[in-house]
Phi, psi and omega in degrees: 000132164237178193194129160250109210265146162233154196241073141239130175287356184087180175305118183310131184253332166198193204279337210281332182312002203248330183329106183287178216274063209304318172307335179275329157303309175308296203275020198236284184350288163313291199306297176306341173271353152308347219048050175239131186276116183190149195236140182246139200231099145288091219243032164254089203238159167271356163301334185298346185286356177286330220225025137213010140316060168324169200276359161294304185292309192304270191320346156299284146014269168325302219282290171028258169013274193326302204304321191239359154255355153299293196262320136114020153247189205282183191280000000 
């Protein structure tokens, strides 16, 4: 048997929404330890800010990011 699991969030609303998807891993898990063959599409990507984003919010955005999951300061 195989199976597919899919990941969308719809329009992103904050960064965490970019997280993958740990229930679909847990449940991608079970299934394979089933003999079930299944593959997962994660279609919650940061490439999506291109296609619903102007080029202001994004680079707001980035630069956000960074500040505080990178560089680890506050907001």
């Amino acid at each position: 048997m195989k199976g597919i699991l899919i990941s969308i969030a719809g329009i992103p609303r904050s960064l965490s929404d970019f997280v993958p998807d740990n229930g679909l891993a847990l449940l991608a898990s079970c299934l394979l330890k089933n003999n079930i063959d299944v593959k997962i599409f994660d279609f919650n990507l940061p490439s999506i800010f291109d296609d619903i984003y102007d080029k202001n919010v994004k680079n707001f955005l980035e630069k956000f990011s960074k500040k505080v999951f990178i560089d680890g300061k506050k907001p």
